[in-house]
C-alpha positions in Angstrom: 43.0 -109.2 11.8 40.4 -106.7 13.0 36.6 -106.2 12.2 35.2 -102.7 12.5 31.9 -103.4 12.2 30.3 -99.9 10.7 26.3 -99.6 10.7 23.7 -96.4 10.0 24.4 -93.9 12.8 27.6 -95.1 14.4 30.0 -92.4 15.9 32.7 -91.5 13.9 35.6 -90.8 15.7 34.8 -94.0 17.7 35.6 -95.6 14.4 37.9 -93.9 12.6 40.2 -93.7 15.5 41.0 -97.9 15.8 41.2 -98.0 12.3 43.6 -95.1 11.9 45.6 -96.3 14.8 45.6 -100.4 14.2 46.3 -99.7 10.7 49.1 -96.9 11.3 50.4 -100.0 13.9 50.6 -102.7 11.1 47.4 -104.6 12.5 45.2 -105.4 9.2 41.9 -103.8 10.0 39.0 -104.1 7.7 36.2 -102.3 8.0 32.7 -104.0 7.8 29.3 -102.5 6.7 26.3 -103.5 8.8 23.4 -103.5 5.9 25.3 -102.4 3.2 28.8 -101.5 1.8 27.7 -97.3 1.7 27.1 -96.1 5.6 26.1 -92.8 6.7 27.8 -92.3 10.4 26.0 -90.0 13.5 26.9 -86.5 11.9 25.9 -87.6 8.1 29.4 -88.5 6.9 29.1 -90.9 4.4 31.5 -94.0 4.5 31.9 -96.7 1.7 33.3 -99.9 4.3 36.0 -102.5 2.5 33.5 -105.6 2.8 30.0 -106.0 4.0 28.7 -108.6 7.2 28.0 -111.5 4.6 31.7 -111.2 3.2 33.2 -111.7 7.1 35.1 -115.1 7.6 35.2 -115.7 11.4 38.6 -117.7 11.7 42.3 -118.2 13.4 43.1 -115.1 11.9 40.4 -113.1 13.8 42.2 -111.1 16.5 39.9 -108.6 17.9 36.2 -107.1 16.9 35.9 -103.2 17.1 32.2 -102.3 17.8 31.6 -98.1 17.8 29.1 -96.3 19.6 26.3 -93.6 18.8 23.0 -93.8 17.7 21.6 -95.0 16.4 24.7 -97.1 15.0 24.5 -98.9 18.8 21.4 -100.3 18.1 21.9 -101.3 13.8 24.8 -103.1 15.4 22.7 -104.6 18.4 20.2 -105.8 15.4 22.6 -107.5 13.3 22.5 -111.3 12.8 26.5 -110.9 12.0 27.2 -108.7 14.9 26.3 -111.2 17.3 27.5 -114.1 15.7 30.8 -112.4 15.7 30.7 -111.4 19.6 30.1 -115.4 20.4 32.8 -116.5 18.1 35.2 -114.1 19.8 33.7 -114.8 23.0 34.0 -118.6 22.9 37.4 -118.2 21.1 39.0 -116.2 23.3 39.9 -113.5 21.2 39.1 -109.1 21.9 36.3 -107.4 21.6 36.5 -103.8 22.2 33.1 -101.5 22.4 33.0 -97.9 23.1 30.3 -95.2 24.4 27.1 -97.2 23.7 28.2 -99.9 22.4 28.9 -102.0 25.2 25.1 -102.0 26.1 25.2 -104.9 23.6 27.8 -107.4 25.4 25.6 -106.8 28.8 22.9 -107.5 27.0 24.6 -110.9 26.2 25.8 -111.1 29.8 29.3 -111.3 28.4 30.5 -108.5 31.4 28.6 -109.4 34.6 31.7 -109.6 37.8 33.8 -107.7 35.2 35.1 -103.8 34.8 33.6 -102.0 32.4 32.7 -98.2 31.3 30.5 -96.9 28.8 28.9 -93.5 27.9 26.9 -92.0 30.7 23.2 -93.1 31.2 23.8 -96.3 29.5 25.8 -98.2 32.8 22.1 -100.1 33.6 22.5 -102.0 30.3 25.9 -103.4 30.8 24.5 -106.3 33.5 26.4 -107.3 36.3 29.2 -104.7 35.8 31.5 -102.9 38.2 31.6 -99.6 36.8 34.8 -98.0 36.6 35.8 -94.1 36.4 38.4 -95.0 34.0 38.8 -93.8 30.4 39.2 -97.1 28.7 38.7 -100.2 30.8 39.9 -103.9 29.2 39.2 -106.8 31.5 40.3 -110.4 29.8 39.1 -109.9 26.5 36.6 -107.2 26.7 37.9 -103.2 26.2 35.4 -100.5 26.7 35.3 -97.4 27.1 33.7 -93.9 27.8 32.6 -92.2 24.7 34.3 -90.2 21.4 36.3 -87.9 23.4 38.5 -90.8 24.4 39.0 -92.7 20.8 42.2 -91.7 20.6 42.9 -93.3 24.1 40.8 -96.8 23.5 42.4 -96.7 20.1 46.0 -96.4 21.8 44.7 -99.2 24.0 43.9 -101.7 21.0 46.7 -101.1 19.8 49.3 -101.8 23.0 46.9 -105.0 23.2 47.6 -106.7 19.3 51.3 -105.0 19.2 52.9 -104.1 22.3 53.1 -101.1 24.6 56.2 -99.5 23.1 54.8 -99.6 20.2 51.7 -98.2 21.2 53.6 -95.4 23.0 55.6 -94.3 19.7 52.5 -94.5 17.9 50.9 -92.3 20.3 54.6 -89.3 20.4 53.9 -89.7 16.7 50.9 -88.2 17.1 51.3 -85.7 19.0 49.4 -87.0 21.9 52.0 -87.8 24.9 
């Protein structure tokens, strides 16, 4: 299972991408609201999420977190008692967490990539601590996936979905599409 953890400001195609793509690859993805079950994203879209971040069981059946970017959505995430305490489970359980455009300024702010690769949204690559930055699209390095920024969602959600399926099916998810 998947968290998509949704909070006031977040980017919306950084979002709605993994849980198009997970879901369209069989991967149960729930969506989580930071503050609330209503969200309003970057660009005033308003989202109703399918449980909020007291509802979120951290568990064996946890197989990735999905943490979007924009702003102020980075920083509602950064805040969140839940947020974090889902980073350390994953963290210390060895399972995926995947950040994109700002968000990975939170996991170097919990020293979670120092001597790995990582990429984020440009201006931000002093907060991710200890990083090599990479000139990639979508980096993943053991268990951490970032990557660049909206116009690659499509690409980091492509990427989740290679990691919890398998690369073939990623790859007909992505012809389906239209996108290769």
């Amino acid at each position: 299972m998947v968290y998509v953890f949704l909070a006031n400001g977040f980017e919306e195609l950084e979002a709605l991408s993994p849980i198009d793509v997970l879901r369209r690859a069989g991967v149960e993805t729930v969506t989580v609201g930071v503050g609330g079950k209503e969200i309003t994203a970057a660009h005033g879209v308003k989202f109703t999420a399918d449980i909020t971040e007291d509802q979120i069981k951290l568990g064996d059946d946890v197989e990735m977190i999905v943490l979007p970017g924009g702003m102020p959505g980075t920083n509602n995430l950064e805040a969140s008692v839940s947020v974090q305490s889902a980073i350390d489970f994953c963290a210390a359980n060895d399972r995926y967490v995947a950040a994109i455009c700002a968000a990975p300024k939170i996991l170097g702010a919990k020293g979670l990539l120092g001597g790995r690769n990582a990429i984020c949204f440009p201006g931000f690559e002093g907060d991710l601590r200890g990083a090599s930055i990479s000139q990639d699209h979508v980096v993943c390095d053991g268990r951490f996936v970032t990557a660049k920024g909206a116009g690659v969602a499509l690409e980091f959600a492509l990427k989740l979905a290679a990691l919890l399926t398998s690369d073939d099916k990623a790859a007909a998810l992505a012809k389906s599409l239209q996108c290769r």
